[in-house]
C-alpha positions in Angstrom: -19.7 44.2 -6.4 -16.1 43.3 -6.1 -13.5 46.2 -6.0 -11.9 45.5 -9.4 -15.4 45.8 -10.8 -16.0 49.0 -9.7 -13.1 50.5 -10.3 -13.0 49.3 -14.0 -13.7 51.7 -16.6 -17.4 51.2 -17.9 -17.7 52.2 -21.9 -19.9 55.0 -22.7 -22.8 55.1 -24.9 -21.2 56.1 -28.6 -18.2 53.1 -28.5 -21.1 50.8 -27.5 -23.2 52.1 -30.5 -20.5 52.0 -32.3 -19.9 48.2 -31.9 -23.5 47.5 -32.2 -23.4 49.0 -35.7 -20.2 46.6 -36.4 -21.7 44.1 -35.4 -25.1 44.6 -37.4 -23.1 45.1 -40.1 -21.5 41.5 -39.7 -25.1 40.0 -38.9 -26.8 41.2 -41.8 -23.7 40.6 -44.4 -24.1 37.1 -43.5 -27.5 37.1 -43.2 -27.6 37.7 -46.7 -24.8 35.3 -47.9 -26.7 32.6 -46.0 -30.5 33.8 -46.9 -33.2 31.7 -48.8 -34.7 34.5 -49.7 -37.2 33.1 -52.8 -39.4 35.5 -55.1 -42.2 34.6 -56.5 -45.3 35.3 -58.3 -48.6 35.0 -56.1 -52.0 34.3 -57.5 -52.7 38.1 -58.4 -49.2 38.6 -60.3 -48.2 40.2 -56.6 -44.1 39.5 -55.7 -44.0 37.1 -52.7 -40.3 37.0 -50.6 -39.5 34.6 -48.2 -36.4 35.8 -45.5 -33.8 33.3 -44.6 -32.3 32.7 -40.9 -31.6 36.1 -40.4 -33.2 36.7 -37.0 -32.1 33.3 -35.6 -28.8 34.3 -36.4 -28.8 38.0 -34.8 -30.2 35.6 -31.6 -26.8 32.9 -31.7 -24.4 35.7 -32.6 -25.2 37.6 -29.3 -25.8 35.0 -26.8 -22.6 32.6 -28.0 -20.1 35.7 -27.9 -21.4 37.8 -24.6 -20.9 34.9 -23.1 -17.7 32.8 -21.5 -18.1 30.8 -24.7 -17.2 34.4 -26.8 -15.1 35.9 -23.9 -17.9 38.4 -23.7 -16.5 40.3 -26.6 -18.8 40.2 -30.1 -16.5 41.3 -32.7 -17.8 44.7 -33.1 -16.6 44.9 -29.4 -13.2 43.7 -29.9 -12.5 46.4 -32.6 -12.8 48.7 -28.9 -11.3 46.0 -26.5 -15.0 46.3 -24.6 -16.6 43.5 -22.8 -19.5 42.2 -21.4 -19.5 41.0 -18.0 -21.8 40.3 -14.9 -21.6 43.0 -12.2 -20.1 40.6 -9.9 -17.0 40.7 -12.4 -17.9 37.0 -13.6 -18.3 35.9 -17.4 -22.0 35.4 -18.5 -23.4 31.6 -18.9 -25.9 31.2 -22.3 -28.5 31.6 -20.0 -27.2 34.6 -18.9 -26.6 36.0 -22.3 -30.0 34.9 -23.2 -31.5 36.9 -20.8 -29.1 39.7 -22.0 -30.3 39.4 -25.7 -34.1 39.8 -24.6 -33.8 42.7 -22.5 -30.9 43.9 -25.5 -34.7 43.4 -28.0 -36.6 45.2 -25.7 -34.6 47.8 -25.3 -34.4 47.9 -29.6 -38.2 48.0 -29.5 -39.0 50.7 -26.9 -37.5 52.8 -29.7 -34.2 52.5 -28.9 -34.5 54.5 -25.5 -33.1 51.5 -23.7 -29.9 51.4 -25.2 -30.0 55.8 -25.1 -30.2 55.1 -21.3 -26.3 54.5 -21.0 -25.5 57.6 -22.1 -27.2 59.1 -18.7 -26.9 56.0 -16.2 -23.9 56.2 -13.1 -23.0 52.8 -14.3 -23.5 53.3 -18.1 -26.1 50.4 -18.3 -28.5 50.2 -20.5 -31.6 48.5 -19.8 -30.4 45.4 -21.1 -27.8 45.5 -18.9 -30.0 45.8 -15.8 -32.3 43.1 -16.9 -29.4 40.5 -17.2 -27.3 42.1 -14.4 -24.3 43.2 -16.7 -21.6 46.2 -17.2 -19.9 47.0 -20.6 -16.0 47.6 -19.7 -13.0 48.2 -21.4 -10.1 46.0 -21.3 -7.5 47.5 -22.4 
């Protein structure tokens, strides 16, 4: 880990759950601009919805701006001049913010407990920043 890494100042858990929330927000308003979503009737009378691209679209959000392509900044982030980086003080490729995204689902599935884990880690990682090897730090 290079000096200017470590002496940067990590963000703490609530800014980062902050962001997140912005940045659901964002997701799921255009989400629902963009959604398909058709009702019908099924065989029994029941009411049958179909979702659009919603998912696929949480999944291209993430990757395209944690990585050099987005600066590392989603825009929930830059609201708190945070960003994403590798621990070696380098931008994230896609692959890299792919692997950031699965570990940032696993973490969402383990009942949130992986993002809760920055609040108490030295480095303020959650486990989706261990898997893909990443810091959250401020910028400004």
């Amino acid at each position: 880990m290079s000096v200017a890494v470590a002496t940067q100042e990590k963000a703490g858990f609530w800014i980062r759950f902050i962001a997140i929330i912005i940045d659901g927000l964002i997701i799921g308003l255009i989400g629902g601009l963009l959604s398909n979503t058709v009702v019908t009737t099924g065989p029994n009378g029941s009411i049958v919805t179909q979702q659009g691209p919603t998912g696929l679209l949480s999944l291209l959000y993430y990757v395209f701006f944690w990585s050099s392509y987005g600066s590392g900044q989603t825009l929930g982030m830059r609201v708190f001049k945070l960003k994403v980086i590798k621990t070696d003080g380098t931008m994230l490729d896609l692959v890299g913010a792919f692997i950031r995204y699965v570990g940032f689902i696993v973490s969402a599935i383990c009942l949130g407990i992986g993002f809760i884990w920055a609040a108490f880690d030295a480095n303020k990682q959650g486990w989706h920043d261990k898997i893909a090897g990443t810091y959250v730090v401020r910028t400004g």
